[in-house]
C-alpha positions in Angstrom: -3.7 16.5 8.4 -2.2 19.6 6.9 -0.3 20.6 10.3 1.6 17.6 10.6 4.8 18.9 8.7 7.0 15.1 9.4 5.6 13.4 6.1 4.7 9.9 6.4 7.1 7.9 3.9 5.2 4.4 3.3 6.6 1.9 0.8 5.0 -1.4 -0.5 7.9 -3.5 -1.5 6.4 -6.0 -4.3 2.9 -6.0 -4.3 0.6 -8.3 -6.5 0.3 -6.1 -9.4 3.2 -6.3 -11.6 4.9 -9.8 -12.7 8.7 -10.7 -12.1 9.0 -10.9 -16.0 8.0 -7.0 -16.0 11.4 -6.3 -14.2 14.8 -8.0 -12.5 14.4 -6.2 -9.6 11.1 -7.0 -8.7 11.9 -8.3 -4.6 10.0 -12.0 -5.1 11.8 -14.1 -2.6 11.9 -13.7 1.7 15.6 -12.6 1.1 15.1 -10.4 -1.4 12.0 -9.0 0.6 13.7 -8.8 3.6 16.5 -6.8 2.1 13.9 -4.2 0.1 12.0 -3.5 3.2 15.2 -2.7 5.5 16.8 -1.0 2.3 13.4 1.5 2.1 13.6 1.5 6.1 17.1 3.2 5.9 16.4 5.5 2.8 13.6 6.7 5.5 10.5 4.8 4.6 8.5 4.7 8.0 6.0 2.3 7.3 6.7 -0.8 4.6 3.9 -2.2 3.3 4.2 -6.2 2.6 2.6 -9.0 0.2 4.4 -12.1 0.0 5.2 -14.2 -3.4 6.0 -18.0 -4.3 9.9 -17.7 -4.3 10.3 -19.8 -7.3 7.6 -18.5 -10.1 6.9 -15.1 -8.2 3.3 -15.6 -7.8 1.5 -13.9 -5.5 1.0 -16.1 -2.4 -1.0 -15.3 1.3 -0.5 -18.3 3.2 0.9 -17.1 6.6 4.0 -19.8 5.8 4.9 -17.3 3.5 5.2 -14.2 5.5 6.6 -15.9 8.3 10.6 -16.2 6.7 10.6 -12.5 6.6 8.0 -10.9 9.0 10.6 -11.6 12.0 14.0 -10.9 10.0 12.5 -7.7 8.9 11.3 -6.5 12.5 15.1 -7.4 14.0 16.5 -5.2 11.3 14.4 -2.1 11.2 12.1 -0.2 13.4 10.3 0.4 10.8 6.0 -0.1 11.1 5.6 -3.2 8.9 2.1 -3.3 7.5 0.6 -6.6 6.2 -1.6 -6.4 3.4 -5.4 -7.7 3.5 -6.0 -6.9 -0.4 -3.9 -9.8 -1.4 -4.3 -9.9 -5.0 -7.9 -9.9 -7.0 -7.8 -13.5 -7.6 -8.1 -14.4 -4.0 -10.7 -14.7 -1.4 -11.2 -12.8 1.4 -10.7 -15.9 4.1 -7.0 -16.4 2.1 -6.6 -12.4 2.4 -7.2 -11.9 6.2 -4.8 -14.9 7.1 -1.9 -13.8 7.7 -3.1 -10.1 9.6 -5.5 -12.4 11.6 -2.8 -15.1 12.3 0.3 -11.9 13.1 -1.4 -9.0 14.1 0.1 -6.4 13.0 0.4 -2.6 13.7 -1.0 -2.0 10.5 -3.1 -3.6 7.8 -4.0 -2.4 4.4 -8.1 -2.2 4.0 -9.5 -2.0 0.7 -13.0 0.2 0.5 -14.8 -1.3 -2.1 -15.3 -3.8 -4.8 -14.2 -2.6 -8.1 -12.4 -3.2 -11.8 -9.2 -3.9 -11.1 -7.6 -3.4 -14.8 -4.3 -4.9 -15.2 -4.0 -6.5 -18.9 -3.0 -3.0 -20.8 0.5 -3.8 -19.3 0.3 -6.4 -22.0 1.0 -4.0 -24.5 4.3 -3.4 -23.1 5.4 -6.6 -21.7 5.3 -9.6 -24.3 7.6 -12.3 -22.8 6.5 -13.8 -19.9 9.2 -16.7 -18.0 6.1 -18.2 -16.0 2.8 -20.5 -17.3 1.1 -17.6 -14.9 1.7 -14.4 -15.8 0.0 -13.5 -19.2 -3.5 -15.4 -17.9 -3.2 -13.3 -14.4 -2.9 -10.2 -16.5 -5.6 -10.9 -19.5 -7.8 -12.6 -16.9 -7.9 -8.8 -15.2 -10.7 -7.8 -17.9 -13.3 -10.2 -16.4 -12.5 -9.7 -13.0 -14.0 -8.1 -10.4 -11.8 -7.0 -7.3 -14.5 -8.1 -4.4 -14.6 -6.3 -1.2 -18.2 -6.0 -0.2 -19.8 -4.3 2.5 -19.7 -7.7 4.8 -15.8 -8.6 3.5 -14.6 -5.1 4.8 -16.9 -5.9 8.2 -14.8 -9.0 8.4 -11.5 -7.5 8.1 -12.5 -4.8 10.4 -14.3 -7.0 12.9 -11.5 -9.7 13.1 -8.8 -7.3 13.3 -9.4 -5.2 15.8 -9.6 -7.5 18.3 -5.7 -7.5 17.7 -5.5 -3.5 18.1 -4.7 -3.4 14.6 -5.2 -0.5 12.8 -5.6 0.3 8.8 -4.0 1.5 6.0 -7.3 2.5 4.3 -7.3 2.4 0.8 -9.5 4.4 -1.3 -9.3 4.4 -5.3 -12.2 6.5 -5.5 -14.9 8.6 -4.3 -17.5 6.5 -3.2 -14.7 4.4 -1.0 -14.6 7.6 1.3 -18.2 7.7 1.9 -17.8 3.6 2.5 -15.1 4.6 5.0 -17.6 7.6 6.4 -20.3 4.5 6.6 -18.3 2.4 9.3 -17.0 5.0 10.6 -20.8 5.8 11.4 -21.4 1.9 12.3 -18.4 2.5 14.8 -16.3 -0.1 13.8 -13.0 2.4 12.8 -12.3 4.8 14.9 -9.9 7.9 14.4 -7.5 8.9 13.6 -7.8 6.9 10.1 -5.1 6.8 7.7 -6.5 7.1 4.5 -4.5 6.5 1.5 -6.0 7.9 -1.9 -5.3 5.9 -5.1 -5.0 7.2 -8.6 -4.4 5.9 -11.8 -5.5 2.4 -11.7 -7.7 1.4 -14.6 -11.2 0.8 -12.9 -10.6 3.9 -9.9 -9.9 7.5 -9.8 -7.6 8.9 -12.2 -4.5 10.2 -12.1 -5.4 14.2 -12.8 -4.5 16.9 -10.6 -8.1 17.9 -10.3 -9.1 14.0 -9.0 -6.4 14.4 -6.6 -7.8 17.7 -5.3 -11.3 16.4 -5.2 -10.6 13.2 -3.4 -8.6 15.8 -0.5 -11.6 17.7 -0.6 -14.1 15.6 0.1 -11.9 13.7 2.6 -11.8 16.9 4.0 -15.1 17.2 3.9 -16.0 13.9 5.4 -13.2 13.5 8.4 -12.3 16.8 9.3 -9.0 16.6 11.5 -9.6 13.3 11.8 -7.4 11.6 9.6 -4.3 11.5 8.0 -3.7 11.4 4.0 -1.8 10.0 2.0 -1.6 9.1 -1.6 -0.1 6.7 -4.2 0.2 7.1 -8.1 0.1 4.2 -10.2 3.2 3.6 -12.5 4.5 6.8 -14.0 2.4 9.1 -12.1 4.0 7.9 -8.5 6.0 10.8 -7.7 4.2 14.2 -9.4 1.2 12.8 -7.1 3.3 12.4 -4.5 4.9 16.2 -4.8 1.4 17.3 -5.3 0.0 15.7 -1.6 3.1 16.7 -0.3 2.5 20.6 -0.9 -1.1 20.1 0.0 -0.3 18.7 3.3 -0.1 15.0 2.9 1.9 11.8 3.4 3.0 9.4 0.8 3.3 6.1 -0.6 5.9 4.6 -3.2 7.5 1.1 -3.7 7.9 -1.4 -6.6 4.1 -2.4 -6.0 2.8 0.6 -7.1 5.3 1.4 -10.1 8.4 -0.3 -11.8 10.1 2.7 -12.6 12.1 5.9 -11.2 11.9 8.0 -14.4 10.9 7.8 -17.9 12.2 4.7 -19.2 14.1 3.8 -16.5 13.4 1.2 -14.0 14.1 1.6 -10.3 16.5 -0.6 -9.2 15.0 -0.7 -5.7 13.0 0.2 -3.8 14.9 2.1 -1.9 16.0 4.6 -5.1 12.2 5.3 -5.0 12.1 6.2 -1.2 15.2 8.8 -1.7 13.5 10.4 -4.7 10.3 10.5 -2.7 12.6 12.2 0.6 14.1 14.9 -2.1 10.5 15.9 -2.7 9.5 16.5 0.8 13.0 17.8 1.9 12.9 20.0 -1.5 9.7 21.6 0.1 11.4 22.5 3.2 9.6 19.8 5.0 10.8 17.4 7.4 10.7 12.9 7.0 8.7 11.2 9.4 10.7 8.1 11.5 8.9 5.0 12.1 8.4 6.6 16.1 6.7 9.8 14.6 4.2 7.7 12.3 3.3 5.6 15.5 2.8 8.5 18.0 0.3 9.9 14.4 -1.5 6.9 13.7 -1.4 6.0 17.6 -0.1 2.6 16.3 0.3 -0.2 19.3 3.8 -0.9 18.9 6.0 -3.2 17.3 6.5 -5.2 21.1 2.4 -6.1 20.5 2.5 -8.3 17.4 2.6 -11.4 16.4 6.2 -12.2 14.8 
């Protein structure tokens, strides 16, 4: 919503995306979760987005055994809105997604609007060495895969979790996922105000161009009215000139290892909370003020961090 002048910080600590081979400080372990996610809490993220990994070879995992080391640890040392991710990686199922938002009910889930490409294996022309059997197939096998989230997998993630008063971190990497949103929003089943977080520059969605950023605002616009709140995420490089770009349009924004490995050109973030502080020189450079976890809850009329399940 272009009035609201406290700008939503959310950061998604590891993701499923990149590989631990792509970068040392990739968080892969419940410690080294659990230290990213309070680290991005006190650099001012108010939301932190979570996927959970084998500890050992770093592969993405979403069994509810392992969220639970750091779901609690995370909670007792922030107040920060942890938001449990539904997406998963590509490679999964939607029953293995929903587990672990069904089992802890969060304040906030991630909800992915549509099936699509889902493009990982150019990183292979930059990464060649690979210390897990896993890695290189997860990435080459990203040609021939299709990211599935049908009509009746987002009814199932929207169906189960509301029950739990959890609400979504709705993720749209291109235009027809707003007019998906627009299509349950009809059916009833989200109601507002919706968070909706624009994605650009994945290979498969919406590209990374100022004018696909403007359009995907626009039609949100267009769709939603005052309804929701925006927010936006650039893929690798383009992370933060997308992110300065929603600011100044009236937006909220999203960084974090998941989404890209680096803090400049050629240089790798060393957390993720050196991504958070270059996201809060943005918005403070604009004359604009940092959200706190408290002022993203009263926005998104979250149900607080005393109604879940961890």
């Amino acid at each position: 919503m272009a009035k609201n002048r406290k700008v939503i910080i959310t950061c998604a600590v590891t993701g499923a995306i990149h590989t631990p081979s792509m970068s040392p400080y990739l968080p892969v372990t419940a410690d080294e979760i659990i230290d990213a996610a309070v680290g991005a809490a006190e650099a001012g993220a108010a939301l932190v987005h979570v996927h959970a990994r084998n500890p050992v070879t770093g592969q993405p995992d979403q069994s509810p055994a392992a969220f639970e080391p750091f779901l609690k640890v995370i909670k007792q040392r922030s107040n920060a809105v942890i938001n449990i991710t539904t997406g998963g990686a590509p490679t999964m199922g939607i029953e293995e997604r929903l587990g672990p938002c069904a089992h802890f009910k969060p304040e906030v889930a991630s909800l992915n609007m549509g099936s699509m490409n889902f493009g990982l294996y150019p990183m292979l022309n930059r990464f060649k060495d690979f210390k897990h059997e896993w890695e290189r197939p997860y990435l080459e096998g990203s040609k021939d895969r299709i990211f599935k989230n049908t009509f009746q997998d987002i009814e199932n993630i929207l169906t189960t979790c509301a029950e739990n008063g959890t609400r979504f971190e709705i993720e749209c990497y291109d235009i027809g996922h707003l007019y998906t949103l627009a299509h349950f929003v009809d059916k009833g089943l989200v109601k507002p105000p919706f968070f909706v977080q624009s994605v650009f520059g994945i290979l498969g969605g919406i590209g990374p161009h100022p004018e696909d950023v403007i359009h995907m605002k626009r039609t949100a616009d267009r769709l939603f009215g005052d309804q929701y709140h925006w927010s936006v995420l650039g893929a690798g490089r383009h992370q933060l000139p997308i992110a300065a770009m929603a600011v100044s349009m009236g937006g909220n924004l999203r960084v974090g290892l998941e989404d890209s490995l680096w803090l400049g050109p050629g240089q790798l973030a060393k957390s993720n909370a050196d991504q958070v502080r270059a996201a809060r020189m943005i918005i403070e450079g604009l004359g604009l003020e940092v959200a706190t976890p408290e002022d993203a809850r009263e926005e998104l009329q979250l149900k607080g961090a005393d109604k879940v399940n961890f």
